[in-house]
N, C-alpha and C positions, 0 to 999 in steps of 0.2 A: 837687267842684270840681276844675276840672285842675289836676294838680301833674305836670307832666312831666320831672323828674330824680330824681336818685336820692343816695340818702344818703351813698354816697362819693364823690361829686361836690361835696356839702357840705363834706366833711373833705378838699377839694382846692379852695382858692378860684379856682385858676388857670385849675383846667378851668372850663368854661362847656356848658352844657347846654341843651336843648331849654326854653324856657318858663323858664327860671331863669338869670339876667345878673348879672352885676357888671361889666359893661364900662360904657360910658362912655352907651350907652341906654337905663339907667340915670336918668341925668340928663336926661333929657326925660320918664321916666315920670310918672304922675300920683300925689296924695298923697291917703293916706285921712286923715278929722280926727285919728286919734290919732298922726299922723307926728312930729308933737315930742316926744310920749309916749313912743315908741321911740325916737329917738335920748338922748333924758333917761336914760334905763333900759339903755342901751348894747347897742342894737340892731343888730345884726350887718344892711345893707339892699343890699336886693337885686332888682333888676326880675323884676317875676312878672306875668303876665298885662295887660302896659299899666299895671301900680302897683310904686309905690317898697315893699316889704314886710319884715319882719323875718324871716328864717330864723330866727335865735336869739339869745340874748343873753347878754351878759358873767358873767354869774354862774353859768351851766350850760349842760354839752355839750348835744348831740341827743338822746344816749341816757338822761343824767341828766332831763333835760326829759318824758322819754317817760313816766319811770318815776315820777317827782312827780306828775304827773297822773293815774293808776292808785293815789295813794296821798294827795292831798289835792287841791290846786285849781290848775288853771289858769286863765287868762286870753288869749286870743287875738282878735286884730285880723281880722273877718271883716266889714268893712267897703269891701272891695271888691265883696264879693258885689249882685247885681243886684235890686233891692226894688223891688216893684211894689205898684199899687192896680188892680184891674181891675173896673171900675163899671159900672152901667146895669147894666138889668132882664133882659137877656139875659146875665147875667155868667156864669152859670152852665155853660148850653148852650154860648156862645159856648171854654172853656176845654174843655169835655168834649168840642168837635169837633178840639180839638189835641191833649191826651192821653188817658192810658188811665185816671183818675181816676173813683171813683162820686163827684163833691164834690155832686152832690144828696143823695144817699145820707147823707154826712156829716152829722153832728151840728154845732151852731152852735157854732163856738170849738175846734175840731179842726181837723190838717193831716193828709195824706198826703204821703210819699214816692212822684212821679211819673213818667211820663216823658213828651218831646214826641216822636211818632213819625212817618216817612218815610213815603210810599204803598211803600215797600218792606217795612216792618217796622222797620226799620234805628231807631236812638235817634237822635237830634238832640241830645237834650242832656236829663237829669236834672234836676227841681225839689223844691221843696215848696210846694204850693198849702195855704192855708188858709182855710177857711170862717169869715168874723170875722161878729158879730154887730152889724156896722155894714151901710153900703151898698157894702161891696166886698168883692173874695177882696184876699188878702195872698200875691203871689209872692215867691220867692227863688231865686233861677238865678243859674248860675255865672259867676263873672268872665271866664272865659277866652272864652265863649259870648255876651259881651253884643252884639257887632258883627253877629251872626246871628240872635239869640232874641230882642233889642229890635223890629228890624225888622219879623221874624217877626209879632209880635205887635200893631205895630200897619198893617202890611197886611191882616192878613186883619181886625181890626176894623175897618179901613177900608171894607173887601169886604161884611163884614156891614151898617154903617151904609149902605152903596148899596143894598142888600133893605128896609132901612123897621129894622132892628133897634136897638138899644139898649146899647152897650157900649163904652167906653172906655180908655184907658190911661192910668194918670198914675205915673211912674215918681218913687221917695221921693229924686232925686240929693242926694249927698254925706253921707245920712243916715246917722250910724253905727250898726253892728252888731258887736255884742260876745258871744262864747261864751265862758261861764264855765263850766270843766269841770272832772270829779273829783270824787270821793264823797263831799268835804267842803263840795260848791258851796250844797245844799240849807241848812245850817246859816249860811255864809257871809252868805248873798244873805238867809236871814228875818227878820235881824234890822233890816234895813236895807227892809223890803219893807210892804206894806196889801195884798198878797197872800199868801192862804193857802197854801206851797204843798205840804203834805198835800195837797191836793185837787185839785194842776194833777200831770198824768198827761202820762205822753210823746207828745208830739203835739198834748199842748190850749191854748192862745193866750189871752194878756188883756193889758188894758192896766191898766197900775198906778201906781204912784209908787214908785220905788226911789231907797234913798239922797236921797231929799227931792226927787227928780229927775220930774217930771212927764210924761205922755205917753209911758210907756216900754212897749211892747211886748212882753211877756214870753214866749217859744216855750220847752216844754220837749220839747229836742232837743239837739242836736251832733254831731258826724263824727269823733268819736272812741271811743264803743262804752261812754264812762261815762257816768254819770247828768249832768246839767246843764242850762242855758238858752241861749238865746240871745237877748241884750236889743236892739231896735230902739232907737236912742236919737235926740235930739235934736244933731247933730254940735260946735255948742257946751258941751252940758255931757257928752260922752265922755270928756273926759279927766279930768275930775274923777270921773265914776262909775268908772271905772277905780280912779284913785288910794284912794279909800274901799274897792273891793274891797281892793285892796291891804294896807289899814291891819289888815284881818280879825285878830283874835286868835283867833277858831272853828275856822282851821283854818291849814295854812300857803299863802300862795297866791302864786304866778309868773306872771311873763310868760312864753308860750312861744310859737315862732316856726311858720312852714315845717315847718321839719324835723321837729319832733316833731307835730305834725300829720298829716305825711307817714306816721309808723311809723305813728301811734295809729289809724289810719286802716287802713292796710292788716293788725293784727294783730287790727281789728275787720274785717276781711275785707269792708270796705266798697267799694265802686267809685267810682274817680276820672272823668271823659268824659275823653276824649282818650289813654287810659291802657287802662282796663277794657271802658269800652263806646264806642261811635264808631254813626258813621253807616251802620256794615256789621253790627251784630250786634243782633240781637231782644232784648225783652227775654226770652224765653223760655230762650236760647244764655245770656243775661248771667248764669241764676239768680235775675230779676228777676220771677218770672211774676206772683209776690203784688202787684204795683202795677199787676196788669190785674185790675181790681176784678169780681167777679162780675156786677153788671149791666152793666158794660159788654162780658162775654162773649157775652149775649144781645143788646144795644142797637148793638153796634159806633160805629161812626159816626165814627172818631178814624182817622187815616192809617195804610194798613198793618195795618186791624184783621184784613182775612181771613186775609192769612198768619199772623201773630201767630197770632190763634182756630184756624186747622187747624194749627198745631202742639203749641197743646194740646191738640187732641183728637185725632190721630193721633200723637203721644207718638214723630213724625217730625221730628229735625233732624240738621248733623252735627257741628256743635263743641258744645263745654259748657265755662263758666266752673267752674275747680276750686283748691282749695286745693292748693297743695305745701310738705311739709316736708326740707328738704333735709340731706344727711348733710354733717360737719365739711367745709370750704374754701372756694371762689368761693362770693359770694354769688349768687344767678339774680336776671337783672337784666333791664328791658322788653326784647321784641324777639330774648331766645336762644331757639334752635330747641329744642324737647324731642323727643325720640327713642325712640324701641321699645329695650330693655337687650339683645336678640339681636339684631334685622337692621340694626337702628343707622337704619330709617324714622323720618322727622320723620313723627311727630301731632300736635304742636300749635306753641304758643307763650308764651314768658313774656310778660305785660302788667306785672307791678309788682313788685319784690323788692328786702329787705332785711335786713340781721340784725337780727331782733325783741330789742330789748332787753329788754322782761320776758321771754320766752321764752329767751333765751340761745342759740338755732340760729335760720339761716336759714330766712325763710320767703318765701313766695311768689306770686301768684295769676298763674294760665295759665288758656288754651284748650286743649283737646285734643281729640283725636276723641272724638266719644260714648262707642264702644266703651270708652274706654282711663279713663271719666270715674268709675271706680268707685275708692271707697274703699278704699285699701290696693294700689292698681296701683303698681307701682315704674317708673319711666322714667328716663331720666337727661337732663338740662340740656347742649345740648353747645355749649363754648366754644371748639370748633375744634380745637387742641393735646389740651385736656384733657374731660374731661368729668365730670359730679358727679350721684349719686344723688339720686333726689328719690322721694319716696309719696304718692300724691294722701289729701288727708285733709279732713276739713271744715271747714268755717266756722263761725262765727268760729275765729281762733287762740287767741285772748284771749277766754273770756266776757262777753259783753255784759252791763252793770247798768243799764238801762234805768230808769228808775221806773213801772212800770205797777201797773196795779189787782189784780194779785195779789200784790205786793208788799206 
């Protein structure tokens, strides 16, 4: 999801940032159901992608926030994000002609991490499509992208129902979604659950009853790199399932905003749109190539497949998304140039950076030229006056705990 500011930007309420407001447009943004939630719980609000949202709240920084949830439960409002039903007998095909998805392929009650791509290559925007064992797929695409991927999506079904096809759109508006994240989520949410969830694996979908709450959607997933869910709910009884996580004696569990979103996110080396990947980079440049599914390397059929496919197999491009660990000072922040340490040439660019709170040093994700994209290449961040070491190193920063089947 795009988050386009940056964490010292948070601990400066005055500055205002790309995608993140506290001015006065603000008050014309839109409200997700758990908006009394947040201001109840003293929620720090702030206009983000066309919604009123919590950066953070009264009880803990950015950094303490970051580090709770690495250590018991969080709770976050992701009920901005865009929830889709996409039905009819061609639902399938009709989605595989927009990303790079095998969701044939898929297992019933599984998601992938996808992308919608350009007849350039280029990403349009990031999802998670899942294959539900009803009459549709189950979307979720990012807030920031809904003025462009809603449409998106129901023109070219439009296009397809004028061929005699079979596919629809029915968008879930104002329904909440709820990530419950942190290593204690699993014990939090069973007791309260008629789902087993030993048996739900990262990426696999049901619908259950939580907390006595009916109709609830259960995804295990999150964009923060720890184990959790994210629950589809009913937008009347959100605030109440919220509050019941809350009561949790299993573990200790917070509301947390934005901001710790933001680190948890980039120290799981995960990519933002608008940030990480845009409408100019492949998913191949992103480090994305695993969500161009194996039969769709053969099937193609999705925009921009050629180039995508002859860049993996000519093992031909010229930037590469990389991790940077940077030495003591300036944190490296979107948009500073990165530089060769002798001729002082730009190769690349930072896209997102911040001081990793569990990590205790700044970290980072850039482009840089191919060449320069290896592990352990030292460059320096240059900030004009100054400039600051950086070592390309891998991904994740932070160990991802996933729940999977080897688990």
């Amino acid at each position: 999801e795009t988050m386009a500011f940056s964490l010292s930007a948070l601990r400066q309420p005055a500055q205002l940032v790309r995608g993140l407001s506290t001015s006065a447009a603000a008050l014309s943004a839109k409200k997700t159901c758990l908006h009394d939630l947040h201001q109840k719980h003293g929620g720090k609000m702030v206009e983000f992608a066309g919604y009123e949202m919590p950066v953070q709240y009264a009880d803990l920084s950015i950094k303490d926030s970051t580090i709770h949830t690495r250590a018991g439960v969080s709770i976050f409002d992701v009920s901005h994000m865009l929830q889709t039903h996409i039905k009819g007998a061609d639902r399938v095909a009709f989605m595989e002609s927009l990303t790079t998805a095998d969701i044939e392929g898929m297992a019933v009650n599984t998601g992938s991490l996808s992308v919608f791509t350009n007849e350039k290559g280029g990403i349009e925007d990031d999802l998670i499509v899942s294959k539900t064992d009803k009459d549709f797929l189950y979307l979720v695409t990012n807030a920031g992208c809904i003025d462009k991927d809603l449409p998106y999506l129901q023109s070219n079904a439009a296009a397809w129902r004028a061929k005699g096809k079979d596919v629809t759109i029915e968008t879930l508006d104002g329904r909440g979604l709820v990530a419950v994240q942190g290593p204690g989520a699993a014990a939090v949410l069973q007791e309260g659950m008629d789902i087993d969830l030993s048996q739900l694996y990262f990426m696999n979908t049901v619908v259950g009853t939580v907390f006595g709450i009916e109709n609830c959607r259960v995804t295990r997933c999150g964009y923060t790199g720890e184990d959790g869910v994210e629950i589809s709910v009913d937008p009347a009884q959100a605030a109440t399932l919220v509050e019941r996580l809350l009561q949790s004696k299993k573990s200790s569990v917070k509301l947390a905003g934005l901001g710790a979103r933001d680190a948890l996110r980039l120290e799981a080396g995960l990519c933002l749109y608008g940030n990480d990947i845009d409408e100019g980079t492949t998913p191949v440049e992103a480090g994305l190539a695993f969500t161009i599914a194996k039969r769709r390397r053969q099937t193609l059929g999705f925009p921009g497949a050629e180039k995508i496919v002859d860049q993996l197999t000519t093992k031909k491009w010229n930037k590469q998304r990389v991790g940077l660990l940077a030495q003591p000072g300036r944190a490296p922040r979107g948009h500073a140039p990165i530089v060769g340490p002798i001729d002082k040439a730009a190769v690349g660019y930072v896209t997102s950076g911040c001081p990793s709170p569990c990590l205790g040093q700044n970290i980072a994700i850039a482009y840089v030229d191919k060449i320069d994209a290896k592990v352990g290449t030292k460059l320096l961040v240059d900030f004009g006056k100054k400039q600051t070491g950086v070592t390309v190193t891998k991904m994740p920063f932070v160990p991802t705990k996933y729940y999977t089947k080897k688990n």
